[in-house]
mmCIF entry with sequence, helices, sheets and N, C-alpha, C, O atoms, coordinates in Angstrom:
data_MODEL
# 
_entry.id   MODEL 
# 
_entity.id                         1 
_entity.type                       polymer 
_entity.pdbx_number_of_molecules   1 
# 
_entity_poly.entity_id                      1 
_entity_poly.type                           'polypeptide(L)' 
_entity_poly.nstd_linkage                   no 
_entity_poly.nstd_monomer                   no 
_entity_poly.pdbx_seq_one_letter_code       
;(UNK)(UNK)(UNK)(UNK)(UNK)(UNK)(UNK)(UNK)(UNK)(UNK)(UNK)(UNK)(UNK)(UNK)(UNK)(UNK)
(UNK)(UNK)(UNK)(UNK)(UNK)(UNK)(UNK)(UNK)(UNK)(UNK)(UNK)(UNK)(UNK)(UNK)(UNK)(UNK)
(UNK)(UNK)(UNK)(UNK)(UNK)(UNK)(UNK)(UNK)(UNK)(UNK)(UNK)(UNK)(UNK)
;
_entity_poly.pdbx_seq_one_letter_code_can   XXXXXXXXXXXXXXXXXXXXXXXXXXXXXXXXXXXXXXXXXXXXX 
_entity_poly.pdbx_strand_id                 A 
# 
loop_
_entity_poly_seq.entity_id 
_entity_poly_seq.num 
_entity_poly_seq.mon_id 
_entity_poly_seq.hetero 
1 1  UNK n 
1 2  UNK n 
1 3  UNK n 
1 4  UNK n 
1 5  UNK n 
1 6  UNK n 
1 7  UNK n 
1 8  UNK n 
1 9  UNK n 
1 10 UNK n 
1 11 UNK n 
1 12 UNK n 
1 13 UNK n 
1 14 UNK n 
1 15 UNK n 
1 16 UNK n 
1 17 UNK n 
1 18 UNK n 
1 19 UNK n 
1 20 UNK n 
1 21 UNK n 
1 22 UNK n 
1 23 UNK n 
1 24 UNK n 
1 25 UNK n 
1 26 UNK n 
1 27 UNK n 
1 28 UNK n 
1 29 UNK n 
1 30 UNK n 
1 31 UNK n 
1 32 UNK n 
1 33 UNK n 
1 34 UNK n 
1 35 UNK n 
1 36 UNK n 
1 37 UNK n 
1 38 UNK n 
1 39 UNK n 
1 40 UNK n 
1 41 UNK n 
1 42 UNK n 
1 43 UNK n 
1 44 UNK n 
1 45 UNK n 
# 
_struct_asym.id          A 
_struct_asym.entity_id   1 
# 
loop_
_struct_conf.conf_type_id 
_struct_conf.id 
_struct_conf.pdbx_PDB_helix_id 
_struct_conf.beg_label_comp_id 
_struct_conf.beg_label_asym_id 
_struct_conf.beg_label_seq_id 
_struct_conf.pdbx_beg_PDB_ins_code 
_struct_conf.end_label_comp_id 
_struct_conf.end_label_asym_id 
_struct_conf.end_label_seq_id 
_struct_conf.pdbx_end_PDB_ins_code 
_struct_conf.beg_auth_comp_id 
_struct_conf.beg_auth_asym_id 
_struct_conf.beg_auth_seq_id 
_struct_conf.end_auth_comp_id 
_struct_conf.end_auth_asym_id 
_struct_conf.end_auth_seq_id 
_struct_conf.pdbx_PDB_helix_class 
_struct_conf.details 
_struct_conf.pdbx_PDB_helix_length 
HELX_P HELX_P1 AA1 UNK A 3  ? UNK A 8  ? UNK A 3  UNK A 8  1 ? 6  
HELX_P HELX_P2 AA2 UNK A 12 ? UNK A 27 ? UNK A 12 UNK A 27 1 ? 16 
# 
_struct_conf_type.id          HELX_P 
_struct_conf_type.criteria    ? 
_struct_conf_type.reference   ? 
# 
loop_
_atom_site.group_PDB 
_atom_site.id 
_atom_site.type_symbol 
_atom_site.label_atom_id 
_atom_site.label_alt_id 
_atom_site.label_comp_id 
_atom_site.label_asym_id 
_atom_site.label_entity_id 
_atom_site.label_seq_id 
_atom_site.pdbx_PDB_ins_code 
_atom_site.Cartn_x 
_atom_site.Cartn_y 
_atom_site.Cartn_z 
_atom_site.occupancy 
_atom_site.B_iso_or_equiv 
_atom_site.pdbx_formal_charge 
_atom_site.auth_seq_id 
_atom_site.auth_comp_id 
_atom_site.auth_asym_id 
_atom_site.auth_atom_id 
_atom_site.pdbx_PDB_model_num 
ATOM 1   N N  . UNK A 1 1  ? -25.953 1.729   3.401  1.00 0.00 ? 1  UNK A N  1 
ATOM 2   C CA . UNK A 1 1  ? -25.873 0.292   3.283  1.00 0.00 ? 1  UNK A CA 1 
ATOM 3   C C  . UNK A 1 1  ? -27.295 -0.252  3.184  1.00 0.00 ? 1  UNK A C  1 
ATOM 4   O O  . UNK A 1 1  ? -28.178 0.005   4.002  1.00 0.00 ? 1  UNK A O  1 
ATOM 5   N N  . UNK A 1 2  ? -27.452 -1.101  2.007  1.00 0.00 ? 2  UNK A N  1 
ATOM 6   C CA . UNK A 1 2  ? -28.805 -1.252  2.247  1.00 0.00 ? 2  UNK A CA 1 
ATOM 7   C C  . UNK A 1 2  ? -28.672 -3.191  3.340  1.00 0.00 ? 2  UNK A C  1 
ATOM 8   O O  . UNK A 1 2  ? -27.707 -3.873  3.686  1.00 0.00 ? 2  UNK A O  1 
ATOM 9   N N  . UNK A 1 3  ? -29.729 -3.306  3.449  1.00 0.00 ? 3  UNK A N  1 
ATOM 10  C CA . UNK A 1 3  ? -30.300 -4.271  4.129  1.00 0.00 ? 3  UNK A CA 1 
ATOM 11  C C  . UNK A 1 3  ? -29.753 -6.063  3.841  1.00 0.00 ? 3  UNK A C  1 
ATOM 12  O O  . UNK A 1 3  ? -29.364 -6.935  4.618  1.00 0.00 ? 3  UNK A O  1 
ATOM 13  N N  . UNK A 1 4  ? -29.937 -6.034  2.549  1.00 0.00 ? 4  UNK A N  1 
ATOM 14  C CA . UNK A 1 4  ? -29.403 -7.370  1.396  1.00 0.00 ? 4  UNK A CA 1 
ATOM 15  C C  . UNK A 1 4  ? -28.056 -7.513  1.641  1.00 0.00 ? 4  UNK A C  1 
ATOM 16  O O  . UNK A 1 4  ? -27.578 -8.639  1.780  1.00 0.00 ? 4  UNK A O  1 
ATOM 17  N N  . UNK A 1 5  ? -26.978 -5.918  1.756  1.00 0.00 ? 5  UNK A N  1 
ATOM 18  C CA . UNK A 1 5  ? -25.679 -6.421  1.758  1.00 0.00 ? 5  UNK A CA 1 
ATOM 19  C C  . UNK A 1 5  ? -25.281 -6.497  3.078  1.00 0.00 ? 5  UNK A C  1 
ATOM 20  O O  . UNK A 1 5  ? -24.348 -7.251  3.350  1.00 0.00 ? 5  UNK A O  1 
ATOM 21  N N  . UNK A 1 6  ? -26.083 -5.535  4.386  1.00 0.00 ? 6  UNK A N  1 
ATOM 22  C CA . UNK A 1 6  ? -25.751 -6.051  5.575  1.00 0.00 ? 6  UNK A CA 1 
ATOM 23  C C  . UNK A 1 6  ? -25.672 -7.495  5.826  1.00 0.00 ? 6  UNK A C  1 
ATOM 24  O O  . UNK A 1 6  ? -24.710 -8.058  6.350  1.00 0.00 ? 6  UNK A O  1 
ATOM 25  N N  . UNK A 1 7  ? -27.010 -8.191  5.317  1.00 0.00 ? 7  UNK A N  1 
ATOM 26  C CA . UNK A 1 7  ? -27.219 -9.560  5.616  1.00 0.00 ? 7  UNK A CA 1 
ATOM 27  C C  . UNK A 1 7  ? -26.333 -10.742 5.235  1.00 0.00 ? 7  UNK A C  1 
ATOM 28  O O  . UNK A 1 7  ? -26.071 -11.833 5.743  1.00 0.00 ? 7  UNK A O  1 
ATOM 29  N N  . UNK A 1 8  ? -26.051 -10.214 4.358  1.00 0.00 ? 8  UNK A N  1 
ATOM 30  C CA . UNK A 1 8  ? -24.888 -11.450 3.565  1.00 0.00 ? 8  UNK A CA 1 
ATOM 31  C C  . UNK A 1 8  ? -23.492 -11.223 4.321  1.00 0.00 ? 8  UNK A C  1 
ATOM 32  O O  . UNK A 1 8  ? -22.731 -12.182 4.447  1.00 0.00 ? 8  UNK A O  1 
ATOM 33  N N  . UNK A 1 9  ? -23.082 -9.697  4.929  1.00 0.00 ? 9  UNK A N  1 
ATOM 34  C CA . UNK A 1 9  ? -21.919 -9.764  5.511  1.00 0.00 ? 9  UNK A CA 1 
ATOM 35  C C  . UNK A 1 9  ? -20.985 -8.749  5.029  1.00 0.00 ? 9  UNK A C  1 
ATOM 36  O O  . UNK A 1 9  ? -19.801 -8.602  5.334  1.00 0.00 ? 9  UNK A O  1 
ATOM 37  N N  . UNK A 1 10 ? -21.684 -8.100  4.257  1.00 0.00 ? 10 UNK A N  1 
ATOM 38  C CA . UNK A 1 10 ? -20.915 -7.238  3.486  1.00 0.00 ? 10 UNK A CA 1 
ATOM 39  C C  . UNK A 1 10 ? -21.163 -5.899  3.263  1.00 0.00 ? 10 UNK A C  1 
ATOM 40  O O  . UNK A 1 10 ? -22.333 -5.515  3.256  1.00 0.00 ? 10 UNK A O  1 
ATOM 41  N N  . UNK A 1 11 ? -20.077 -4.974  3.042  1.00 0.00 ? 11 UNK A N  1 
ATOM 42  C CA . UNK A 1 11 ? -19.905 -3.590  3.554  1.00 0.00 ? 11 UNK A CA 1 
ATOM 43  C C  . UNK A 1 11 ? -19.504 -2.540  2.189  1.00 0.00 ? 11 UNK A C  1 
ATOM 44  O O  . UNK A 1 11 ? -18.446 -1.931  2.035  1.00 0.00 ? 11 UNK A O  1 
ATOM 45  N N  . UNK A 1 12 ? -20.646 -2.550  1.321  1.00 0.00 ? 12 UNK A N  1 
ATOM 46  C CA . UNK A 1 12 ? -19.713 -1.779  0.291  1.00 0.00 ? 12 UNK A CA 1 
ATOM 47  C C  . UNK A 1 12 ? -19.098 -0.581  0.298  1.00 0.00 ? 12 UNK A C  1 
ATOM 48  O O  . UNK A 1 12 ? -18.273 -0.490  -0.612 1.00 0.00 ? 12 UNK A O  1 
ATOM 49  N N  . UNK A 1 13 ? -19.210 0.581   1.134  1.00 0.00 ? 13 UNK A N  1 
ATOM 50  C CA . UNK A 1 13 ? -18.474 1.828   1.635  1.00 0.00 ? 13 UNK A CA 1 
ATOM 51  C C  . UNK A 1 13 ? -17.290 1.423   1.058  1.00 0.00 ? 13 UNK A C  1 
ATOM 52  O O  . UNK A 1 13 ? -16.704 1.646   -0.002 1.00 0.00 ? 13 UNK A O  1 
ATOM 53  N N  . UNK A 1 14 ? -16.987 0.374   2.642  1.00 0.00 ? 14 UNK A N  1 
ATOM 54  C CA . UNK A 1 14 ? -15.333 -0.357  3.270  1.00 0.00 ? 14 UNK A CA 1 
ATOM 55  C C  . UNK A 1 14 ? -15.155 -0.698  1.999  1.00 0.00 ? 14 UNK A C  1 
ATOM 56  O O  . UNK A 1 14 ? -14.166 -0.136  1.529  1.00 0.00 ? 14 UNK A O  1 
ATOM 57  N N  . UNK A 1 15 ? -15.823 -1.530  1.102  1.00 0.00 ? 15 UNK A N  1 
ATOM 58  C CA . UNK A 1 15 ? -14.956 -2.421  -0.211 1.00 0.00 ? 15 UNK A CA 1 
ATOM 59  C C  . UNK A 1 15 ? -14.600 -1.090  -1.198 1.00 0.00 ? 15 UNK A C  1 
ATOM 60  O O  . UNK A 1 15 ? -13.421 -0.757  -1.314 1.00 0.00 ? 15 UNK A O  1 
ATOM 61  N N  . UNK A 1 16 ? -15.438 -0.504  -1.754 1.00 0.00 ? 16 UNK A N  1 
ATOM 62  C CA . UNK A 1 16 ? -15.117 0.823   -2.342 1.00 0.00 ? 16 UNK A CA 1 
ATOM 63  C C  . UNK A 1 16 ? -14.295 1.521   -1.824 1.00 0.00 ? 16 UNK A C  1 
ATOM 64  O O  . UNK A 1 16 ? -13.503 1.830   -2.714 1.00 0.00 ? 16 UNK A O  1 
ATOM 65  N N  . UNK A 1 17 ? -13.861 2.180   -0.441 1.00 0.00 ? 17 UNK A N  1 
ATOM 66  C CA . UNK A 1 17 ? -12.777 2.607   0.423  1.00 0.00 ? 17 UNK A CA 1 
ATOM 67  C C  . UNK A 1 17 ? -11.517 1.933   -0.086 1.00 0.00 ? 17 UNK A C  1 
ATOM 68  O O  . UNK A 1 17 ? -10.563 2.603   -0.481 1.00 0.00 ? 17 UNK A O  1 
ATOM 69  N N  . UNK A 1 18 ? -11.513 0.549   -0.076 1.00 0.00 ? 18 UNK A N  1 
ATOM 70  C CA . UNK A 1 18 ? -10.070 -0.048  -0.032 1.00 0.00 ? 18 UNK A CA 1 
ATOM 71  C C  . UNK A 1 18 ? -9.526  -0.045  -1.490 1.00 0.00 ? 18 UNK A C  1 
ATOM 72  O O  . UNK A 1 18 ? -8.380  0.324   -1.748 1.00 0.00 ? 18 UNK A O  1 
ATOM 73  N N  . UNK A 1 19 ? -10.384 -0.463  -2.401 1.00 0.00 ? 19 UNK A N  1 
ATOM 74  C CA . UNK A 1 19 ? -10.711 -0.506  -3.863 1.00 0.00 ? 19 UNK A CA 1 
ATOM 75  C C  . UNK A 1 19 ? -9.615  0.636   -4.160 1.00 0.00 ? 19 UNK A C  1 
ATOM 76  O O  . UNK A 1 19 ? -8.479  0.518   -4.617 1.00 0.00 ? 19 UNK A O  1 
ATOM 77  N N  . UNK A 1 20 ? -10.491 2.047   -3.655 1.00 0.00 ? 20 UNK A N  1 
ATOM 78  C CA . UNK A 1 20 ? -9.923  3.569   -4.060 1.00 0.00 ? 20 UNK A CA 1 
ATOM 79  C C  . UNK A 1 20 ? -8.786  3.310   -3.462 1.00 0.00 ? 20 UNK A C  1 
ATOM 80  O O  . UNK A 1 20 ? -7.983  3.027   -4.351 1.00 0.00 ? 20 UNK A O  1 
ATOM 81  N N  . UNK A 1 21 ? -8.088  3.234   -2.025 1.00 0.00 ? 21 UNK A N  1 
ATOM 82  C CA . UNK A 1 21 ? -6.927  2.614   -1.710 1.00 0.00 ? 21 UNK A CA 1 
ATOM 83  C C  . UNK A 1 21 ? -5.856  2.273   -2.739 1.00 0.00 ? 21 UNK A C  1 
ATOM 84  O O  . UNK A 1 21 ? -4.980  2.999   -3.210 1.00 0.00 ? 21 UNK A O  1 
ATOM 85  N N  . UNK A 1 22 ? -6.104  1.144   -2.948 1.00 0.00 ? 22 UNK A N  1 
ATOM 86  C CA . UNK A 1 22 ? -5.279  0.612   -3.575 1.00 0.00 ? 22 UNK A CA 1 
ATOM 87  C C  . UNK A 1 22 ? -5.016  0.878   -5.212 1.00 0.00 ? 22 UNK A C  1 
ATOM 88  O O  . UNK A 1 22 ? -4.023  0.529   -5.850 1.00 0.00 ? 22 UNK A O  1 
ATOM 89  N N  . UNK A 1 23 ? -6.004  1.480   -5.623 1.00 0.00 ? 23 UNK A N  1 
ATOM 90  C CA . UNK A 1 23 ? -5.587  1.847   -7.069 1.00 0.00 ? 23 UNK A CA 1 
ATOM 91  C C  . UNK A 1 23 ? -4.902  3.045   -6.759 1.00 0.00 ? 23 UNK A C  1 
ATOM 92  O O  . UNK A 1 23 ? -4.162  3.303   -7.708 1.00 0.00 ? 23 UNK A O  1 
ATOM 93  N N  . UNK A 1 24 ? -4.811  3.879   -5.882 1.00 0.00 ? 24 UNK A N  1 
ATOM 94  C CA . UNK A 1 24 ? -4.069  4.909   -5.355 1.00 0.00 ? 24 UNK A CA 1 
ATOM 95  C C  . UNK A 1 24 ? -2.360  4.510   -5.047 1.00 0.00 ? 24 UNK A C  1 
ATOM 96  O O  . UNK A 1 24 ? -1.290  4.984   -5.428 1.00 0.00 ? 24 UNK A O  1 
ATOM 97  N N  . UNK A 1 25 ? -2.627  3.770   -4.459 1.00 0.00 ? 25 UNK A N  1 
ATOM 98  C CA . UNK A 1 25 ? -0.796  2.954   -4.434 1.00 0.00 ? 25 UNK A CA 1 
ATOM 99  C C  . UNK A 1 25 ? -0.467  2.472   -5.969 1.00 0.00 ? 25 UNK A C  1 
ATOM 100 O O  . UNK A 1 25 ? 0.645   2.388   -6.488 1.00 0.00 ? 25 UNK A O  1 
ATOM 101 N N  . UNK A 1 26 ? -1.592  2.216   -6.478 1.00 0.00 ? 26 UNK A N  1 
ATOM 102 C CA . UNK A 1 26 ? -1.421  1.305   -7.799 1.00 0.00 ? 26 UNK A CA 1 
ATOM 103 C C  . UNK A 1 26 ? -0.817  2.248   -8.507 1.00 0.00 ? 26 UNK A C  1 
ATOM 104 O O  . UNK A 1 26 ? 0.110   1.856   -9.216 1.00 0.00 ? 26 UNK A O  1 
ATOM 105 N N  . UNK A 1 27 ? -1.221  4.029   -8.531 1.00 0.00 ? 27 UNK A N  1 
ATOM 106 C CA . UNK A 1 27 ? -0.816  4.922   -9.286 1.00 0.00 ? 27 UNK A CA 1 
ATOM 107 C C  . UNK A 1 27 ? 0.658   5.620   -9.008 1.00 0.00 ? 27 UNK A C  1 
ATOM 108 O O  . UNK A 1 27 ? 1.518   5.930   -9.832 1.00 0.00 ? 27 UNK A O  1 
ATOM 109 N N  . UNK A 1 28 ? 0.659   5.751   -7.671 1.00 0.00 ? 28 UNK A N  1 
ATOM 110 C CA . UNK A 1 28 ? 1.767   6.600   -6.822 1.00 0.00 ? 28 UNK A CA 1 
ATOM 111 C C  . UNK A 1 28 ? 3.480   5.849   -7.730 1.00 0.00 ? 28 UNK A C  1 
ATOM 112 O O  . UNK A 1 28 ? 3.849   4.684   -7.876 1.00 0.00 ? 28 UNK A O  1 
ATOM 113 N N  . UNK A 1 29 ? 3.918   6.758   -8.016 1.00 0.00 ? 29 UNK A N  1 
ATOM 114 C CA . UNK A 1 29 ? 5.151   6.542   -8.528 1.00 0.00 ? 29 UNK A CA 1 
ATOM 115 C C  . UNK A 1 29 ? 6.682   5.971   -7.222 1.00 0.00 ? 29 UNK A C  1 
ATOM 116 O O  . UNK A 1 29 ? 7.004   6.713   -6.294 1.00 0.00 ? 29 UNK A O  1 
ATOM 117 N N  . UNK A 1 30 ? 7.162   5.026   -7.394 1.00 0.00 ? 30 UNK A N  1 
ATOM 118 C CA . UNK A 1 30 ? 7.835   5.095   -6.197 1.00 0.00 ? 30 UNK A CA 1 
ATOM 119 C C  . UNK A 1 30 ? 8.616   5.727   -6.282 1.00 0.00 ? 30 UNK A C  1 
ATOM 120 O O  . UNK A 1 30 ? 8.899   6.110   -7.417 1.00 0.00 ? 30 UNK A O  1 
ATOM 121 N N  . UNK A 1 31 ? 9.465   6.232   -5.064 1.00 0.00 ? 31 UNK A N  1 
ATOM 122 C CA . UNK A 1 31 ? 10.879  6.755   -5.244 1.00 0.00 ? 31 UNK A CA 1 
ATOM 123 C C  . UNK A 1 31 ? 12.127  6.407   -5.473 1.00 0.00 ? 31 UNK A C  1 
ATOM 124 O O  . UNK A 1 31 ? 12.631  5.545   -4.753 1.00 0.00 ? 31 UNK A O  1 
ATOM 125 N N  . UNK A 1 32 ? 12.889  7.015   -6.538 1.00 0.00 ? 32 UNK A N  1 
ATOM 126 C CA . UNK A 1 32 ? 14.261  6.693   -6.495 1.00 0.00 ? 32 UNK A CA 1 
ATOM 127 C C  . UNK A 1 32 ? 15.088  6.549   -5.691 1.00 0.00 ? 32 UNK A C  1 
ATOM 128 O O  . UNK A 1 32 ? 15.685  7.588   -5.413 1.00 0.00 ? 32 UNK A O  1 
ATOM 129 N N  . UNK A 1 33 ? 15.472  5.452   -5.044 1.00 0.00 ? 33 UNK A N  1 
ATOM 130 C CA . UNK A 1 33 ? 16.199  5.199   -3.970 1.00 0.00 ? 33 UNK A CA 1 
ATOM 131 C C  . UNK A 1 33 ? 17.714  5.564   -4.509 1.00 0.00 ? 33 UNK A C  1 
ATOM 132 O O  . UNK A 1 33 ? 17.753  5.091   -5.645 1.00 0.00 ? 33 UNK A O  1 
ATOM 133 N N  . UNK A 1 34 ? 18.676  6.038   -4.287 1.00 0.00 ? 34 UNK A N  1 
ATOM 134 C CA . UNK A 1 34 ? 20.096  6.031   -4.229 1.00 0.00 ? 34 UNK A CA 1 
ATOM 135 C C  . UNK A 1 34 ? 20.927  4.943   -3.227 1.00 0.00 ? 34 UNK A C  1 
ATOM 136 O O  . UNK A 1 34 ? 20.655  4.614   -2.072 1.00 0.00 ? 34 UNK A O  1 
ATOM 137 N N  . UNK A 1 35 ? 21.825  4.593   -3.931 1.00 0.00 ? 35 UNK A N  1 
ATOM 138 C CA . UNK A 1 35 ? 22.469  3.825   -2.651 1.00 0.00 ? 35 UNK A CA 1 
ATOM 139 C C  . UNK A 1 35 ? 23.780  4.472   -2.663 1.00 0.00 ? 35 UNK A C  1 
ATOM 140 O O  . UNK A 1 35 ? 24.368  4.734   -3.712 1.00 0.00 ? 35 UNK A O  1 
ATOM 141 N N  . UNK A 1 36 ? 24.335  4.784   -1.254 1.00 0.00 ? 36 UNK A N  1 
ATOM 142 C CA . UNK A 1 36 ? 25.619  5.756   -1.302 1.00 0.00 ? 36 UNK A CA 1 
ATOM 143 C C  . UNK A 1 36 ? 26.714  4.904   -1.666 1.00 0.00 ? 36 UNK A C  1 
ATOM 144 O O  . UNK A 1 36 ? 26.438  3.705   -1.646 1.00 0.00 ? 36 UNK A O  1 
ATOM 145 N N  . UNK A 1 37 ? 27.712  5.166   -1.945 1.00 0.00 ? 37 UNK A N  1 
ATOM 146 C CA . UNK A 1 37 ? 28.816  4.294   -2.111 1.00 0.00 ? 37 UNK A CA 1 
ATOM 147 C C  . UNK A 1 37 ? 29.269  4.107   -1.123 1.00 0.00 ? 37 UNK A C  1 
ATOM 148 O O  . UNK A 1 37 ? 29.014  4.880   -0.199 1.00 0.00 ? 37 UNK A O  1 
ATOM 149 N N  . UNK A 1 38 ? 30.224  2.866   -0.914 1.00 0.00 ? 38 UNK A N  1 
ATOM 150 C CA . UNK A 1 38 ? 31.184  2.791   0.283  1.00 0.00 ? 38 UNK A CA 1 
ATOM 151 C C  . UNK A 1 38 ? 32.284  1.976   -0.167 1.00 0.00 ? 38 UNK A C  1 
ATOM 152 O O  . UNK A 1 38 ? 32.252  0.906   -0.776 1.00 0.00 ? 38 UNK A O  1 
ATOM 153 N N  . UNK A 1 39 ? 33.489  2.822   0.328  1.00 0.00 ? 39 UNK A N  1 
ATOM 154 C CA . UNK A 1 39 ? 34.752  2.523   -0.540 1.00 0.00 ? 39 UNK A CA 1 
ATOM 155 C C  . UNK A 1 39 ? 34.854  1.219   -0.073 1.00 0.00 ? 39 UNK A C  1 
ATOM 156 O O  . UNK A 1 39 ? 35.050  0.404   -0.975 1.00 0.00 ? 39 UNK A O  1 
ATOM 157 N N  . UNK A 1 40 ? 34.773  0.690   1.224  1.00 0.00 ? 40 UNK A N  1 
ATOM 158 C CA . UNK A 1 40 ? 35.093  -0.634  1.773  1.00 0.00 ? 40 UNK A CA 1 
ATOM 159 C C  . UNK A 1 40 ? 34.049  -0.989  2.702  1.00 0.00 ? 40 UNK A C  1 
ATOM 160 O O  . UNK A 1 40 ? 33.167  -0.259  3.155  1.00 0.00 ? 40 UNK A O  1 
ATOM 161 N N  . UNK A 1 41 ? 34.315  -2.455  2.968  1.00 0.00 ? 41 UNK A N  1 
ATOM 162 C CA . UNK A 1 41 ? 33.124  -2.612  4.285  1.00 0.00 ? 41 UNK A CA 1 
ATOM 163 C C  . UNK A 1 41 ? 33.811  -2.221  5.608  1.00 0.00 ? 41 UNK A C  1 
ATOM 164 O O  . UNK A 1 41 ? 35.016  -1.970  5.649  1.00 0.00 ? 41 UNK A O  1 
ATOM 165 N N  . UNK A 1 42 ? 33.212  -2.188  6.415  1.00 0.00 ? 42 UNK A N  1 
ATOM 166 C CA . UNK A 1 42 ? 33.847  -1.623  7.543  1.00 0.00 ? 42 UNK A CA 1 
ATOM 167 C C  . UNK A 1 42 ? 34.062  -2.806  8.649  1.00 0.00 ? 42 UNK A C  1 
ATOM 168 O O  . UNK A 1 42 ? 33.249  -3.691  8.914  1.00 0.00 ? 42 UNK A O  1 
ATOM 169 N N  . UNK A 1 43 ? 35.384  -2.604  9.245  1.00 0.00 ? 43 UNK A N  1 
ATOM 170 C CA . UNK A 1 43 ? 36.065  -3.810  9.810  1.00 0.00 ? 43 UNK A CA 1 
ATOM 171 C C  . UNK A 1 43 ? 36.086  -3.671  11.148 1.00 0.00 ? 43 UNK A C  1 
ATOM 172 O O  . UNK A 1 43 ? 36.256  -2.551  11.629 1.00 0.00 ? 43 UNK A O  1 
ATOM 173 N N  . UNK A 1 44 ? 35.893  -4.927  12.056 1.00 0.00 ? 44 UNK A N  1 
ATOM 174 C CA . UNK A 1 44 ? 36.007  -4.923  13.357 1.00 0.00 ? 44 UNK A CA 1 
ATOM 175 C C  . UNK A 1 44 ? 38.000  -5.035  14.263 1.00 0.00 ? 44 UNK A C  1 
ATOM 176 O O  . UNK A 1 44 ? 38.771  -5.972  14.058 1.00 0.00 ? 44 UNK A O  1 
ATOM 177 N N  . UNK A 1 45 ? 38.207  -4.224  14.867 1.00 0.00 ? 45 UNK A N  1 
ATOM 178 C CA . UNK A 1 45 ? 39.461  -4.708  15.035 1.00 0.00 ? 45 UNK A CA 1 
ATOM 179 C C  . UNK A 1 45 ? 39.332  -5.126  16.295 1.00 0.00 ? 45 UNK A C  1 
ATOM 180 O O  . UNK A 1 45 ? 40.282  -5.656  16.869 1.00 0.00 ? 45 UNK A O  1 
# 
């Protein structure tokens, strides 16, 4: 870290860290969720 970005408040590691983060979620494929069937809803007697 140099000196200039301590002073102002700022952390470029952390910003580069989160940066890589999130283009990482940005890439990750989600998963196919299934939803099971259900013949009926289920009833209180």
């Amino acid at each position: 870290m140099d000196a200039r970005s301590v002073a102002q408040g700022r952390d470029p590691q952390l910003e580069r860290a989160v940066q890589e983060a999130l283009d990482a979620v940005a890439r990750a494929a989600l998963p196919e969720v299934e939803i099971p069937p259900y013949p009926r809803p289920a009833r209180r007697r």
